[in-house]
N, C-alpha and C positions, 0 to 999 in steps of 0.2 A: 504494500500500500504506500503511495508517496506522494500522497494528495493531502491536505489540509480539509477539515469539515468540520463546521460546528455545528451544535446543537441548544435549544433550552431557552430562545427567547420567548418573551410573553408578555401579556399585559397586566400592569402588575399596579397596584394602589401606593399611594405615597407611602412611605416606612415598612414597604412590603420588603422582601426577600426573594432571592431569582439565584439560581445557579446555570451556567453556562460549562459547555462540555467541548471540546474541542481535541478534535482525532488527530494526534500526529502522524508522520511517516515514518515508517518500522522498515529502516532498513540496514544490513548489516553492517553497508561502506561509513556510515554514517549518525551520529548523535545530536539532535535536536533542542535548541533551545526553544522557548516559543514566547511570544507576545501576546497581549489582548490591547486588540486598539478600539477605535470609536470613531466615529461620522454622525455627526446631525446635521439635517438640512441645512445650506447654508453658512457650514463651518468646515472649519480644514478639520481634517483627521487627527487625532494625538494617540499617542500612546497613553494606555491607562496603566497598565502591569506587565509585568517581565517575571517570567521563572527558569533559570539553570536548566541543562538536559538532567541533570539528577535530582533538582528537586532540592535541593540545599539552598541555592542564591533566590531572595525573590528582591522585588521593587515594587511600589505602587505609587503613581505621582501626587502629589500633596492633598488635591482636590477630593482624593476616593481614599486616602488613608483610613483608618479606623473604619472602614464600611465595605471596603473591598478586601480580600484576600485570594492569593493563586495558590494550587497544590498541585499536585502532580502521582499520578500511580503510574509509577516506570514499565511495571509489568504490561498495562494495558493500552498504555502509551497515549496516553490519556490527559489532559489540561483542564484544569479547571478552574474560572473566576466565580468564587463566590461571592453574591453582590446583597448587602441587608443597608436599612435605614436607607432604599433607595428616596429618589426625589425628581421631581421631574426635569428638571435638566439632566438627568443622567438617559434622558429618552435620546437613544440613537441607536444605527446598525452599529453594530459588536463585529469585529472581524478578530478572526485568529490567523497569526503567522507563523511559521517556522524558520530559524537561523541556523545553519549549520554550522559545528562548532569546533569540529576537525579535534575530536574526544577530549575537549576540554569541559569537562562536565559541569563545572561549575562556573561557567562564565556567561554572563551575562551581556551579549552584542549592542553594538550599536544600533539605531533604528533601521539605519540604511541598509545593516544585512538580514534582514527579513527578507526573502528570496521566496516562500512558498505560501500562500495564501488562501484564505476558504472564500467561500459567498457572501459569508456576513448572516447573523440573526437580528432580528428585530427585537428590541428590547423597550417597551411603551411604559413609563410612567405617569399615570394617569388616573383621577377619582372619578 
């Protein structure tokens, strides 16, 4: 598999809770960091969070600290942003990336080497 796909948007109420699932590429040449970024109408893209190919380094930018968290189950090769106390500015497409890390597992790339990318989930906060 060496495609990016996420899953788990929704429309979700102010101070709701939402998890986001996003499939890495499970390939032998290779170990994966990944990103979760964002788009709202209107706006440029930013990154939200960053997690290591092993799941030790994480980041989340200042805006989604204490509300956001990323983990990671290597086995399943698996990403996750977990998102509570959302709000509605946090309504935009959710894209997850992949960074190749050439077995540096715990390193955390630049934005620019996100190289594989999903479709993006819709994630609506709204009463």
């Amino acid at each position: 598999q060496s495609q990016v796909m996420e899953s788990g948007g929704d429309l979700v109420q102010p101070g709701g809770s939402l998890r986001l699932s996003c499939l890495i590429p499970d390939l032998q040449s290779e170990v994966y960091a990944a990103g979760w970024f964002r788009q709202a109408p209107g706006k440029e893209r930013e990154g939200v969070g960053y997690i290591s190919a092993d799941g030790t380094n994480t980041y989340e930018i200042e805006s989604v600290k204490r509300r956001f968290t990323l983990s990671r189950d290597v086995a399943k090769n698996t990403v996750y942003l977990h998102m509570s106390r959302l709000k509605p500015e946090d309504t935009a497409t959710y894209y997850c990336a992949a960074a190749p890390t050439h077995f540096r597992s715990s390193y955390l790339p630049r934005n620019e080497e996100y190289s594989t990318w999903g479709r993006g989930t819709q994630v609506t906060v709204s009463s």
